[in-house]
N, CA, C and O atoms as a Tinker XYZ file with bonds, in Angstrom:
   504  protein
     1  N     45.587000  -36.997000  -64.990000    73     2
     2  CA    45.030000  -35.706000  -64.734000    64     1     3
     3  C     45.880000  -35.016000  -63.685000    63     2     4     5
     4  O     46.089000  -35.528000  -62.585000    81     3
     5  N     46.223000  -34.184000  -63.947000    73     3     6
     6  CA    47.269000  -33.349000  -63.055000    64     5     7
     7  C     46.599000  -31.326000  -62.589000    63     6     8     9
     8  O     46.155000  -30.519000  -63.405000    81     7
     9  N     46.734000  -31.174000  -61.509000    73     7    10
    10  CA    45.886000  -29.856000  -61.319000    64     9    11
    11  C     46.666000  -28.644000  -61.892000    63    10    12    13
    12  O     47.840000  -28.889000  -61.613000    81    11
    13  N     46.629000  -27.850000  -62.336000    73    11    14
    14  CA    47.302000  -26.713000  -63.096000    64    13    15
    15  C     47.522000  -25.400000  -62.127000    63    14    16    17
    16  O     46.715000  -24.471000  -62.157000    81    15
    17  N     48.395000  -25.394000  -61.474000    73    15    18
    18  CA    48.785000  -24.039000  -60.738000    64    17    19
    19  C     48.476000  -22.597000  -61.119000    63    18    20    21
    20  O     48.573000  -21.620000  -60.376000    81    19
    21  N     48.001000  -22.618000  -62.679000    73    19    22
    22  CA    47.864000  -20.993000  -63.169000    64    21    23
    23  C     46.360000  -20.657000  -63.088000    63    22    24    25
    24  O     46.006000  -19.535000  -62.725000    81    23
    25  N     45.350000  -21.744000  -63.467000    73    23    26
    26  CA    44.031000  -21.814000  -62.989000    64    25    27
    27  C     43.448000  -21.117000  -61.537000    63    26    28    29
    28  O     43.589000  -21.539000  -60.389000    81    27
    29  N     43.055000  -20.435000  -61.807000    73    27    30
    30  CA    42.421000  -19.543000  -60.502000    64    29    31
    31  C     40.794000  -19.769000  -60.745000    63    30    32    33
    32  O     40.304000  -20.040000  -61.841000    81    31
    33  N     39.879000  -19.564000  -59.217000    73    31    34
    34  CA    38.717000  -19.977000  -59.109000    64    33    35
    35  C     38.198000  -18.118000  -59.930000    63    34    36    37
    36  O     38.838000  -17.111000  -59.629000    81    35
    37  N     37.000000  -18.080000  -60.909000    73    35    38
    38  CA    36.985000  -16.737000  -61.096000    64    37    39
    39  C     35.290000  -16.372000  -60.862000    63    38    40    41
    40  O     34.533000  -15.583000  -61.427000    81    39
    41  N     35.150000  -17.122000  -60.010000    73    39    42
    42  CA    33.942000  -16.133000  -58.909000    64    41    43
    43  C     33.392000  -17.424000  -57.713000    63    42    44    45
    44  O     33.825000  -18.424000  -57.142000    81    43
    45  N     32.563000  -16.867000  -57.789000    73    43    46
    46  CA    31.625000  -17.635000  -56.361000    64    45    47
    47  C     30.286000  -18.410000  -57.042000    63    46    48    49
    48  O     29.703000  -18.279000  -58.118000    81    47
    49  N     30.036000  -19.558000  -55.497000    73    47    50
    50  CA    29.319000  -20.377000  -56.404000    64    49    51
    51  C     28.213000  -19.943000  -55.758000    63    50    52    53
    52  O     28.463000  -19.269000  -54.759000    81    51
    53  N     26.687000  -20.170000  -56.093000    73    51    54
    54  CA    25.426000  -19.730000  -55.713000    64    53    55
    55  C     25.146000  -19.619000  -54.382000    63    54    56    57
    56  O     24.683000  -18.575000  -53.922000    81    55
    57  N     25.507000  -21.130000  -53.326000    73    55    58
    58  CA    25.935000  -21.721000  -52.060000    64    57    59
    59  C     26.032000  -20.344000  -51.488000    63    58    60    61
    60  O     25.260000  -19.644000  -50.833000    81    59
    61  N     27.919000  -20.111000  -52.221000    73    59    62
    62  CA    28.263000  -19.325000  -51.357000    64    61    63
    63  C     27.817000  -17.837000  -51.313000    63    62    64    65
    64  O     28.081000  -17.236000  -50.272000    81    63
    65  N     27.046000  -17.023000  -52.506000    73    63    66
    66  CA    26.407000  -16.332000  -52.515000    64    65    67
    67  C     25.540000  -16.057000  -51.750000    63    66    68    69
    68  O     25.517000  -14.929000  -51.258000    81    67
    69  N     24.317000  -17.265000  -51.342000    73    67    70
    70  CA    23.069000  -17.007000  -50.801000    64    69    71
    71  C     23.578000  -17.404000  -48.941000    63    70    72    73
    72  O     22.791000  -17.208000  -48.016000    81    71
    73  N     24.928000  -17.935000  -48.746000    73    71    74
    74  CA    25.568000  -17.887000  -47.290000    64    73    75
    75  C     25.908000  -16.279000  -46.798000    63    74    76    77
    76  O     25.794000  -15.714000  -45.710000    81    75
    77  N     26.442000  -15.767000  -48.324000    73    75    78
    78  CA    26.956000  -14.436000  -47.897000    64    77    79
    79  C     25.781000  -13.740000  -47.441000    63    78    80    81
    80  O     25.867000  -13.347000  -46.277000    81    79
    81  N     24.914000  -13.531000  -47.926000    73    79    82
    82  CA    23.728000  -13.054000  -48.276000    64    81    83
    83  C     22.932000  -13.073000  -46.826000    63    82    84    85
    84  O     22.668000  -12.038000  -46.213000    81    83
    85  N     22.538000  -14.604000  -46.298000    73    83    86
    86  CA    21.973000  -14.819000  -45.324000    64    85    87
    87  C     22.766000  -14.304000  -44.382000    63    86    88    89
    88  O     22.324000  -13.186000  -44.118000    81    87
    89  N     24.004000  -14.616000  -43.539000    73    87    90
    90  CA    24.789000  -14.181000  -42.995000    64    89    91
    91  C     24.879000  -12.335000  -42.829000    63    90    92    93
    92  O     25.206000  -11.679000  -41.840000    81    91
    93  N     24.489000  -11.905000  -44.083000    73    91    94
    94  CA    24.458000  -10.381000  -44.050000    64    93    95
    95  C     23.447000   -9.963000  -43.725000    63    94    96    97
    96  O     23.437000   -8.828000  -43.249000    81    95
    97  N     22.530000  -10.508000  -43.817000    73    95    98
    98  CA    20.573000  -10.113000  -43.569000    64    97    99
    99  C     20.802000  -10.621000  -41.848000    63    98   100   101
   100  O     21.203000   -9.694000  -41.144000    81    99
   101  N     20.694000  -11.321000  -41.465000    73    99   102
   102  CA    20.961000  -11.557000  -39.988000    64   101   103
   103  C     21.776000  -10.665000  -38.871000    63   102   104   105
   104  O     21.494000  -10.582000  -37.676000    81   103
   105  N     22.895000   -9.995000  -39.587000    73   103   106
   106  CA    23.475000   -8.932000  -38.799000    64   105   107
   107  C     23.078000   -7.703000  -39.163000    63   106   108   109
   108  O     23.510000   -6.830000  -38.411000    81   107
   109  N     22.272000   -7.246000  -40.231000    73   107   110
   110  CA    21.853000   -6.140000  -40.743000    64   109   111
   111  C     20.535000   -5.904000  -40.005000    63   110   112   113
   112  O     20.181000   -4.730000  -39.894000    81   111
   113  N     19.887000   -6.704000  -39.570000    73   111   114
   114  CA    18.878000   -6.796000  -39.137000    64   113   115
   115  C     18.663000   -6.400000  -37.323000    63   114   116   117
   116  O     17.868000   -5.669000  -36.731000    81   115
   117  N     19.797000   -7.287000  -36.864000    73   115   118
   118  CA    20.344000   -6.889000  -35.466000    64   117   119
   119  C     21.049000   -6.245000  -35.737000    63   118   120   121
   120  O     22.110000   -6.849000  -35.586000    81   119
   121  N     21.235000   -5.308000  -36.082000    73   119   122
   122  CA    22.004000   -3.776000  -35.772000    64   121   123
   123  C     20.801000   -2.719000  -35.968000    63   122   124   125
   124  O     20.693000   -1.766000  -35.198000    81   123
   125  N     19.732000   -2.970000  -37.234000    73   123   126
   126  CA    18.345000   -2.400000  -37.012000    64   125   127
   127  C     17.586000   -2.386000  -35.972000    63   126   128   129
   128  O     17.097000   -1.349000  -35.526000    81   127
   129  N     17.410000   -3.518000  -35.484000    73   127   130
   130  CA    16.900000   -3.669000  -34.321000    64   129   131
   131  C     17.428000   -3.228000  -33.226000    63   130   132   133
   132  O     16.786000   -2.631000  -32.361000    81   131
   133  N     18.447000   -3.442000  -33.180000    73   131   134
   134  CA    19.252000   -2.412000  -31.913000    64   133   135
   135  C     18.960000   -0.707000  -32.213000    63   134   136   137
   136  O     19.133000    0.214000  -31.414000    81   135
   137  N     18.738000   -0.672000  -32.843000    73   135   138
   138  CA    19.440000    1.095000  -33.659000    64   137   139
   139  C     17.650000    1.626000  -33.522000    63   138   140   141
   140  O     17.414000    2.817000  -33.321000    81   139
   141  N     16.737000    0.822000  -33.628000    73   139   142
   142  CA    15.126000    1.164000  -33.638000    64   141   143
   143  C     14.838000    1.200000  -32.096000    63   142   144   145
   144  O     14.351000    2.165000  -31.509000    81   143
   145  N     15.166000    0.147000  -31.590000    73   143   146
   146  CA    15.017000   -0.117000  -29.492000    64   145   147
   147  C     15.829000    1.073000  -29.239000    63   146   148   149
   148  O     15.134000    1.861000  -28.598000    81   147
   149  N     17.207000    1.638000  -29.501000    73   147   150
   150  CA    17.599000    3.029000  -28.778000    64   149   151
   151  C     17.166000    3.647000  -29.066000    63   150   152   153
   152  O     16.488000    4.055000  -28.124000    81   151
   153  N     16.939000    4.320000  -30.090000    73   151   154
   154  CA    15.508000    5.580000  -30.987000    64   153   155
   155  C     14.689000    5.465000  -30.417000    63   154   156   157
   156  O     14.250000    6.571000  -30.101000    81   155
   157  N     13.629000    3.972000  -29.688000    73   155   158
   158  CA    12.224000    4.831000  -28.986000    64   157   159
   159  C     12.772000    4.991000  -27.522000    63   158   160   161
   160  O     12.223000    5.909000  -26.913000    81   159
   161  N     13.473000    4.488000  -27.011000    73   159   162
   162  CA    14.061000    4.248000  -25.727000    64   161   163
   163  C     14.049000    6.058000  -25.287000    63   162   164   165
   164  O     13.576000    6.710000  -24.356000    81   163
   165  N     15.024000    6.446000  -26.804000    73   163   166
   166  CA    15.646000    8.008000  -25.844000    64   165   167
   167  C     14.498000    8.518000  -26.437000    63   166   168   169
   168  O     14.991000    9.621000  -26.671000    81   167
   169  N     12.960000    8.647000  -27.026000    73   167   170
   170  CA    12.084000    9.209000  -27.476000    64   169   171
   171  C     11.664000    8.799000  -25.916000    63   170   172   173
   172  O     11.987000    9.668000  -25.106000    81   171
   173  N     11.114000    7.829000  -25.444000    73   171   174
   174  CA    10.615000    8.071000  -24.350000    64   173   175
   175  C     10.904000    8.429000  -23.111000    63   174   176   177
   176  O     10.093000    8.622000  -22.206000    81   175
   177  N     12.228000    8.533000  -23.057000    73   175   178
   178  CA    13.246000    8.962000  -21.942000    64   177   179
   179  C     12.726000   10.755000  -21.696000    63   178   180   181
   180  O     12.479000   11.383000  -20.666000    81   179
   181  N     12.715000   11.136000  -23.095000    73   179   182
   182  CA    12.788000   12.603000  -23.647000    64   181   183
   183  C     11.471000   12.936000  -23.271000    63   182   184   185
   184  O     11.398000   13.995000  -22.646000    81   183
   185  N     10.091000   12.164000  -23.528000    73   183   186
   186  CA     8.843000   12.072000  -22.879000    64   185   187
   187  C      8.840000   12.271000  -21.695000    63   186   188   189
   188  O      8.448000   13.289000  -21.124000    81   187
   189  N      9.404000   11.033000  -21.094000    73   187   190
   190  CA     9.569000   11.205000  -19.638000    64   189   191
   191  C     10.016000   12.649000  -19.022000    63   190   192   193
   192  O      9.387000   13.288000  -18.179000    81   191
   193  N     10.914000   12.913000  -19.472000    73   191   194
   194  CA    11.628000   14.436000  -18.872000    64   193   195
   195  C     10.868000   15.632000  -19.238000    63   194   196   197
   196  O     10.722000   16.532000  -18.411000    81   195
   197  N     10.381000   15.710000  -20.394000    73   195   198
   198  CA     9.431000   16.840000  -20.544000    64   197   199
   199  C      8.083000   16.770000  -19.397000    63   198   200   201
   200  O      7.615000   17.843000  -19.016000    81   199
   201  N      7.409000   15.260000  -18.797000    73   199   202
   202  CA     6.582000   15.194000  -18.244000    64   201   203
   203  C      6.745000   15.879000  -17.141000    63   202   204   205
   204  O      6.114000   16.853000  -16.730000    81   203
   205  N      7.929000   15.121000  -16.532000    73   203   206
   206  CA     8.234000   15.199000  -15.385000    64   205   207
   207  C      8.420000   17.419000  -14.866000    63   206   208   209
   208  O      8.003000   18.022000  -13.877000    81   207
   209  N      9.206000   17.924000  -16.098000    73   207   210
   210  CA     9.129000   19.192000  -15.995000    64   209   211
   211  C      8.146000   19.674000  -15.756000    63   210   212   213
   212  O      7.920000   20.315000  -14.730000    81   211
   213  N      7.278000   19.438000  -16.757000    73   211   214
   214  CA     5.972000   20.007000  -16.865000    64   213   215
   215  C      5.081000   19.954000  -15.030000    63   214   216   217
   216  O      4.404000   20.830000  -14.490000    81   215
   217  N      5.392000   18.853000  -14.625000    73   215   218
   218  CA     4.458000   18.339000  -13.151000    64   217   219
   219  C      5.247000   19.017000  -12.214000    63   218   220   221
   220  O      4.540000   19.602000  -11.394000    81   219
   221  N      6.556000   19.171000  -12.013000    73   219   222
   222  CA     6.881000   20.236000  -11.281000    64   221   223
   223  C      6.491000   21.844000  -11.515000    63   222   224   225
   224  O      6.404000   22.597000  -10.546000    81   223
   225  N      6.298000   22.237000  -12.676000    73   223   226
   226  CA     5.912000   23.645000  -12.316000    64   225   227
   227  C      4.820000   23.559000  -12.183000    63   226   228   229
   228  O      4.505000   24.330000  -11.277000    81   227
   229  N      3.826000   22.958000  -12.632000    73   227   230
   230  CA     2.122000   22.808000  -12.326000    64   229   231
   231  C      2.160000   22.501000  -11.104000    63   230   232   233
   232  O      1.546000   23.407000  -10.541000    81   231
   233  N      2.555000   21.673000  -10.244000    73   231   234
   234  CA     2.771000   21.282000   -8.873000    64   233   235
   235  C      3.472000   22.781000   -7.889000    63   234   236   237
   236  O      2.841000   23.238000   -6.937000    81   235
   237  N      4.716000   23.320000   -8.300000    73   235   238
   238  CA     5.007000   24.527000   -7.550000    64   237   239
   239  C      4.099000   26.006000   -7.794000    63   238   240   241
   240  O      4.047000   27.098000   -7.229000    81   239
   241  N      3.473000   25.403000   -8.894000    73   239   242
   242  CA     2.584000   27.238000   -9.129000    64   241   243
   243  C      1.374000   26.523000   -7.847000    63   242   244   245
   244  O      1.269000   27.137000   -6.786000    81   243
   245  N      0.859000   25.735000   -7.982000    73   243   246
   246  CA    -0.149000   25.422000   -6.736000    64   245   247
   247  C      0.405000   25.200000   -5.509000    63   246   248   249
   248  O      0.087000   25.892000   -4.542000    81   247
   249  N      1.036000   24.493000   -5.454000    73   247   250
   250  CA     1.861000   24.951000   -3.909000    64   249   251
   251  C      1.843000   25.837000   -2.940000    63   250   252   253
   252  O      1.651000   25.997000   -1.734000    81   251
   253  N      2.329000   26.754000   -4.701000    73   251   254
   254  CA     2.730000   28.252000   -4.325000    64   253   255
   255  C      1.427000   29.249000   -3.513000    63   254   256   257
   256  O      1.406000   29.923000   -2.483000    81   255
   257  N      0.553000   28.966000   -4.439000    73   255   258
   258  CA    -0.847000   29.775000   -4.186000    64   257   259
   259  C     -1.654000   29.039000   -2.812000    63   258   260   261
   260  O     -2.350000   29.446000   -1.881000    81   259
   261  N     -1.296000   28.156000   -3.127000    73   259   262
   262  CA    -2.266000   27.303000   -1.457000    64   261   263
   263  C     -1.543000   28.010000   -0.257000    63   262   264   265
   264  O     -2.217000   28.561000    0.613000    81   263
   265  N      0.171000   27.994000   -0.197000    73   263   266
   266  CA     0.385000   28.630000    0.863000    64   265   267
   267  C      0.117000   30.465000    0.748000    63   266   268   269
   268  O      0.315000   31.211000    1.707000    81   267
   269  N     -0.253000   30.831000   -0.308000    73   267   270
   270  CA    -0.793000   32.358000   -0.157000    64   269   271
   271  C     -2.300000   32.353000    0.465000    63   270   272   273
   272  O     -2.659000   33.274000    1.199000    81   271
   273  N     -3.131000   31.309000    0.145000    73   271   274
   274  CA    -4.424000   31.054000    0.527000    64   273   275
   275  C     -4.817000   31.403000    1.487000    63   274   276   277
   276  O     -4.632000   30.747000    2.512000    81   275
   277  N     -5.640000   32.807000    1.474000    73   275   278
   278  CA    -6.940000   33.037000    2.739000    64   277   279
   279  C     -7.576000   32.058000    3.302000    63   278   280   281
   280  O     -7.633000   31.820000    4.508000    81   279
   281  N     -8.047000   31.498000    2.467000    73   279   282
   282  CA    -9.171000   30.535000    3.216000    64   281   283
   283  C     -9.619000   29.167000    1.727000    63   282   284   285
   284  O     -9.657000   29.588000    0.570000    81   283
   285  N     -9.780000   28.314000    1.890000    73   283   286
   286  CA   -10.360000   27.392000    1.200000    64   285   287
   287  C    -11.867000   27.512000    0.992000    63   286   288   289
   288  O    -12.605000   27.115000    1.894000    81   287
   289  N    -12.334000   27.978000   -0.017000    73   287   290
   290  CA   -14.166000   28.005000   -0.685000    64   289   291
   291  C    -14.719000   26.863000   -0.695000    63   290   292   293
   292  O    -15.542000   26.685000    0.203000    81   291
   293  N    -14.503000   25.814000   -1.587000    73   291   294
   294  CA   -14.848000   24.499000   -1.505000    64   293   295
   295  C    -13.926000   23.336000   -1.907000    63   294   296   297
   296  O    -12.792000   23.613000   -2.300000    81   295
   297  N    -14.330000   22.046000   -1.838000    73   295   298
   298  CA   -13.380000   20.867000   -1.838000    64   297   299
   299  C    -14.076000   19.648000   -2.384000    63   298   300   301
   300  O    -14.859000   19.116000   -1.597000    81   299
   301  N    -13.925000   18.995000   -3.797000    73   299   302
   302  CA   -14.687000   17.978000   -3.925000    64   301   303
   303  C    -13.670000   16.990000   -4.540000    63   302   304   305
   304  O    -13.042000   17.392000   -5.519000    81   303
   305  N    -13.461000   15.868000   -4.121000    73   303   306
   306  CA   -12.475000   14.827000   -4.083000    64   305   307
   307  C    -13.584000   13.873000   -4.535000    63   306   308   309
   308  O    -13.860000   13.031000   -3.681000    81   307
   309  N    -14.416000   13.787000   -5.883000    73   307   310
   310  CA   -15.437000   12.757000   -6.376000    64   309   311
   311  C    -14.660000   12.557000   -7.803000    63   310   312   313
   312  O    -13.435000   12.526000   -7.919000    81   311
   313  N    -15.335000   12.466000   -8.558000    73   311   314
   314  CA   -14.741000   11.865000  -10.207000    64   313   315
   315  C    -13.733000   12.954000  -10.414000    63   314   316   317
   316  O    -12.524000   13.013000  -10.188000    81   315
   317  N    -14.819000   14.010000  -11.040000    73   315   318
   318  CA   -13.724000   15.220000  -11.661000    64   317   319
   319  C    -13.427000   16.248000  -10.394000    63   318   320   321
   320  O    -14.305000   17.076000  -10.152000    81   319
   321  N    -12.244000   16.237000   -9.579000    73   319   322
   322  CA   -11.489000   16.828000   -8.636000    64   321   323
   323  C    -11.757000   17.779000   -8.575000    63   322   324   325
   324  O    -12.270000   17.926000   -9.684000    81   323
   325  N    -11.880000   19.168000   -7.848000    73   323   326
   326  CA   -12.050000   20.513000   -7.799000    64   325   327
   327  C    -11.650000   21.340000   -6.670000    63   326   328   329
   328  O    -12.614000   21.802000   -6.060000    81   327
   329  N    -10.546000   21.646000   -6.235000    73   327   330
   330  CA   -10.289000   22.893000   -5.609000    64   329   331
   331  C    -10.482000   24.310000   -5.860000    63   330   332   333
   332  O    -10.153000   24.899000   -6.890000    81   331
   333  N    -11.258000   25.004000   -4.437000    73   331   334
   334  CA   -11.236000   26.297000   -5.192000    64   333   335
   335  C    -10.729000   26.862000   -3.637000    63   334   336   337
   336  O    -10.758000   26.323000   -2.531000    81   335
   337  N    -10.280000   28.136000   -4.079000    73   335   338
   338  CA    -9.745000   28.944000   -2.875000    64   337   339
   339  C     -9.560000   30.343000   -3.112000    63   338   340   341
   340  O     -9.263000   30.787000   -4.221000    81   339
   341  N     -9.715000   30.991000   -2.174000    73   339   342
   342  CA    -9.444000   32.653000   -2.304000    64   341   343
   343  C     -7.990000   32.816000   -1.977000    63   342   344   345
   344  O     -7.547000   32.355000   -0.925000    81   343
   345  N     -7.091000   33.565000   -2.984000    73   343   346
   346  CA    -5.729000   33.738000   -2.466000    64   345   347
   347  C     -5.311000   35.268000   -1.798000    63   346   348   349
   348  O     -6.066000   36.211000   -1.558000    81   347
   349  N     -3.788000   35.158000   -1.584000    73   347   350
   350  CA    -3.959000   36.361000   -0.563000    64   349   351
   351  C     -4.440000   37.860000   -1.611000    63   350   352   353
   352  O     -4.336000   38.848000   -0.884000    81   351
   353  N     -4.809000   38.180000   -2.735000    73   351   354
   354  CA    -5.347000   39.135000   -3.204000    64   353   355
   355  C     -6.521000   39.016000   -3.580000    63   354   356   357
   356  O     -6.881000   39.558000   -4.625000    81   355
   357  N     -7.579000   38.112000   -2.638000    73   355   358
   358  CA    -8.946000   38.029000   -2.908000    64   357   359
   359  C     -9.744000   37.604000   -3.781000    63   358   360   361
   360  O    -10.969000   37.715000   -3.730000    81   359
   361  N     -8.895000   36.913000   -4.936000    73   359   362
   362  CA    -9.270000   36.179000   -6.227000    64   361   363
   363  C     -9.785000   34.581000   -5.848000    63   362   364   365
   364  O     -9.214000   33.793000   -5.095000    81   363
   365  N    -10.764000   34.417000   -6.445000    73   363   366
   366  CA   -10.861000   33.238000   -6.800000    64   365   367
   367  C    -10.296000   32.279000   -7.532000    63   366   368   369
   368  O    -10.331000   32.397000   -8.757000    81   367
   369  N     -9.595000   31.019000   -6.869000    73   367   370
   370  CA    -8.793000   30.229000   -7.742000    64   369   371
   371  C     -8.998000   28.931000   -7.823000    63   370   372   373
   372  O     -8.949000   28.471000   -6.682000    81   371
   373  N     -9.196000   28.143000   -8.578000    73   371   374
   374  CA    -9.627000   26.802000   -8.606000    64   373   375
   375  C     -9.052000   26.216000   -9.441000    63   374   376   377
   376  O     -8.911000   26.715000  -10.557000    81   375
   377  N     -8.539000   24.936000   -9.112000    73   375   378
   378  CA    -7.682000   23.813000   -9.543000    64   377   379
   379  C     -8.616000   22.557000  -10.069000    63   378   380   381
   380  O     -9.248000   22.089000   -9.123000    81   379
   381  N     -8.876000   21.884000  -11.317000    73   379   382
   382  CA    -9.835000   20.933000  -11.741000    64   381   383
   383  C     -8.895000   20.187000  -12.495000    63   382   384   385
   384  O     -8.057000   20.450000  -13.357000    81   383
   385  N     -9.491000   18.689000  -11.618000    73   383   386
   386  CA    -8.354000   17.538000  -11.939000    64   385   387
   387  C     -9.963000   16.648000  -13.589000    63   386   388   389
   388  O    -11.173000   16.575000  -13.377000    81   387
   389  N     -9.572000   16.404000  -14.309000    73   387   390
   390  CA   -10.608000   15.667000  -15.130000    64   389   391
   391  C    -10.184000   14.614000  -15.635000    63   390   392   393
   392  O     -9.347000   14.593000  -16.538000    81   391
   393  N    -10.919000   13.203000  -14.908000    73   391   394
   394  CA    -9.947000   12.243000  -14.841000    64   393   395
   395  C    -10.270000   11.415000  -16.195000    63   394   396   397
   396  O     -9.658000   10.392000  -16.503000    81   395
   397  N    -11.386000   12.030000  -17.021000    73   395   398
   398  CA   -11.603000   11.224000  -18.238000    64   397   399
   399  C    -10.807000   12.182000  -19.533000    63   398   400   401
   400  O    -10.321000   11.565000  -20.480000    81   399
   401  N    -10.730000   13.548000  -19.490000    73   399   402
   402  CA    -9.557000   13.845000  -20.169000    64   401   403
   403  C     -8.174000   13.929000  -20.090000    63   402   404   405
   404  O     -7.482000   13.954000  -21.108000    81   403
   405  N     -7.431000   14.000000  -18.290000    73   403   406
   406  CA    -6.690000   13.381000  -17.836000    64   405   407
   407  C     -6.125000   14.619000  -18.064000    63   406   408   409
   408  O     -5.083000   14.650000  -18.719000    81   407
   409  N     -6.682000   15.804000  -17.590000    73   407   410
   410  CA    -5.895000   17.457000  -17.668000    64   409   411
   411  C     -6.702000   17.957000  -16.103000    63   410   412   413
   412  O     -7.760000   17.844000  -15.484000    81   411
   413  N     -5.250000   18.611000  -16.024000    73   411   414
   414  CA    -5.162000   19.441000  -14.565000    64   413   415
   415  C     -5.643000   20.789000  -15.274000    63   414   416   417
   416  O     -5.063000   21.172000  -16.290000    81   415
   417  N     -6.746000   21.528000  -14.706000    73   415   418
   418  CA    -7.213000   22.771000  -15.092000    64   417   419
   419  C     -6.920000   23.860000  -14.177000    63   418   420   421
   420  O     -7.338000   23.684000  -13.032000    81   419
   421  N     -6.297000   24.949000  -14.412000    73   419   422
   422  CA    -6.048000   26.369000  -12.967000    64   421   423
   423  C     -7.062000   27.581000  -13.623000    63   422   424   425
   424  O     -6.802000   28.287000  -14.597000    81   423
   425  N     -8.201000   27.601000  -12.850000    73   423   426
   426  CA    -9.049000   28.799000  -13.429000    64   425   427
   427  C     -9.463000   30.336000  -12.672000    63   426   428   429
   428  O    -10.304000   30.537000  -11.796000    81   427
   429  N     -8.950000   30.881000  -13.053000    73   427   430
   430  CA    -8.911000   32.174000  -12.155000    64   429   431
   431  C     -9.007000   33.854000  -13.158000    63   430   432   433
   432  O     -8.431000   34.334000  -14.135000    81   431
   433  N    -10.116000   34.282000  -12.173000    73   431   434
   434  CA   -10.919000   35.560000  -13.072000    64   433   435
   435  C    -11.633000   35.115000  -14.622000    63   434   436   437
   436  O    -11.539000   35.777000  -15.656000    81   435
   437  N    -12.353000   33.824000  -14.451000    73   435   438
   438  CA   -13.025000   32.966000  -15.808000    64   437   439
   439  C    -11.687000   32.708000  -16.713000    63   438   440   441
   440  O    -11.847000   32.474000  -17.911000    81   439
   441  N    -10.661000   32.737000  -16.281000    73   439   442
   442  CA    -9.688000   32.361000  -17.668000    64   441   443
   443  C     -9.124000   31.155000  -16.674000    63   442   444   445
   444  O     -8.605000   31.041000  -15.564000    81   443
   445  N     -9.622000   30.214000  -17.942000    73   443   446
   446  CA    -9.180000   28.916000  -17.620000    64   445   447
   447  C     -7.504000   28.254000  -18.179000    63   446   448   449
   448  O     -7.450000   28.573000  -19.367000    81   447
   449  N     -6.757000   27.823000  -17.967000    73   447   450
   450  CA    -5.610000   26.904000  -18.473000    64   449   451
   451  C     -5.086000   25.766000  -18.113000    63   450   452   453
   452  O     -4.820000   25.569000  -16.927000    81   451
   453  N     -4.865000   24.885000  -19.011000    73   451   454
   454  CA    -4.902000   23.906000  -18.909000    64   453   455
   455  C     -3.421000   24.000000  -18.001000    63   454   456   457
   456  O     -2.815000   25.072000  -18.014000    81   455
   457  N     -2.937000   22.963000  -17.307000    73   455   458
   458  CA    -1.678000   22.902000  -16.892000    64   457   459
   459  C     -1.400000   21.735000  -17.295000    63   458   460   461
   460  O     -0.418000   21.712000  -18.037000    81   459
   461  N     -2.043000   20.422000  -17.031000    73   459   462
   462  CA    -1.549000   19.202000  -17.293000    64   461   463
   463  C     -2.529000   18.402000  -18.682000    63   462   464   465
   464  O     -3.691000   18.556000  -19.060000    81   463
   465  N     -1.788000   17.828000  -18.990000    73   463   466
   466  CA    -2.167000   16.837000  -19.923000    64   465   467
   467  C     -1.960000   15.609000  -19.706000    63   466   468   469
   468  O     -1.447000   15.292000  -18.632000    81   467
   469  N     -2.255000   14.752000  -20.531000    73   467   470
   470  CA    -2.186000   13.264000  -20.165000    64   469   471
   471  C     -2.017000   12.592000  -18.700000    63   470   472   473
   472  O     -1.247000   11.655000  -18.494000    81   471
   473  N     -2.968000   13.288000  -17.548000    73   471   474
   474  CA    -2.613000   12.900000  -16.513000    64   473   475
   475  C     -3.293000   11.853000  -15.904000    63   474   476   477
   476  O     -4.499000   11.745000  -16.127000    81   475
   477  N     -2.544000   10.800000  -14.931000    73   475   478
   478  CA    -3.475000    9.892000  -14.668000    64   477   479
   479  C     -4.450000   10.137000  -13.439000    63   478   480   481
   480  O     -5.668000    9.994000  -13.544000    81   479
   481  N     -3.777000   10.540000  -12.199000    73   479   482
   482  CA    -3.677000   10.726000  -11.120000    64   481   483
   483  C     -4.032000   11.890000  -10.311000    63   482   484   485
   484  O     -3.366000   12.761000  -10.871000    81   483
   485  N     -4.562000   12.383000   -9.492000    73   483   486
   486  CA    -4.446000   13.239000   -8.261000    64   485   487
   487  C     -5.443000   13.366000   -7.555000    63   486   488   489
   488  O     -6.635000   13.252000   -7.840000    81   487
   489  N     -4.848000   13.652000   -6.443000    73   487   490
   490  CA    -5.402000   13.868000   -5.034000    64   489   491
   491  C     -5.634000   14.978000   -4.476000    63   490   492   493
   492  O     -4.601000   15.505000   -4.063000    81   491
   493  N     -6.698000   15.639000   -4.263000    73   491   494
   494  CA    -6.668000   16.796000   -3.282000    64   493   495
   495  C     -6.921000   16.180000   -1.673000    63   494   496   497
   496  O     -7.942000   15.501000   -1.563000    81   495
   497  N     -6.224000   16.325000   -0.627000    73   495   498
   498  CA    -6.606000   15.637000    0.777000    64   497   499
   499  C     -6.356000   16.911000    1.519000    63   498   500   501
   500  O     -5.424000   17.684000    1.300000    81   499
   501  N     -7.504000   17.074000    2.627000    73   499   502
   502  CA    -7.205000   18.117000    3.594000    64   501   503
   503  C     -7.119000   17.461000    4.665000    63   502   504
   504  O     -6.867000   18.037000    5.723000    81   503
């Protein structure tokens, strides 16, 4: 029996099929997985930054008005938060923290708006 030099192999055997195969599902998979972890990563990054915007201007519009503030009306630092105050044009203005819907409220001349959403946190301290 002698091996024949013109004989060529003319495909693949099952083995090596279901090696290719596995081998390809294993890196296809970690590159998904990588490629799904950066997608929520910069989704919540992007969360983050819209939040964070959002709490600075809700934070500088009150700021703003406390240092215009005549005088402070009332102050209740119990469940649902409530500042109210007269500003320097004699309006009534009140700030309502609601810690079970987790929204910062600014209500002034009966028109209420929401400023914050999903909030966890705040403090009124005098």
């Amino acid at each position: 029996m002698s091996i024949n030099p013109r004989r060529r192999n003319r495909g693949y055997t099952f083995i090596e099929i279901m090696l290719g195969l596995t081998i390809f599902s294993v890196v296809a998979g970690a590159v998904g997985s990588a490629y799904l972890f950066g997608l929520r990563s910069f989704q919540a990054i992007s969360n983050y930054g819209t939040l964070e915007s959002r709490n600075r201007a809700a934070i500088d519009l009150m700021t703003r008005e406390l240092r215009e503030a005549q005088s402070i009306s009332s102050y209740n630092n119990a469940l649902n938060r409530k500042l109210t105050f007269i500003d320097g044009n004699y309006k009534t203005i009140s700030y309502t923290f609601d810690r079970y819907a987790g929204t910062l409220t600014r209500t002034s001349n009966n028109v209420s708006t929401v400023l914050l959403r999903d909030c966890n946190l705040i403090n009124f301290n005098l």
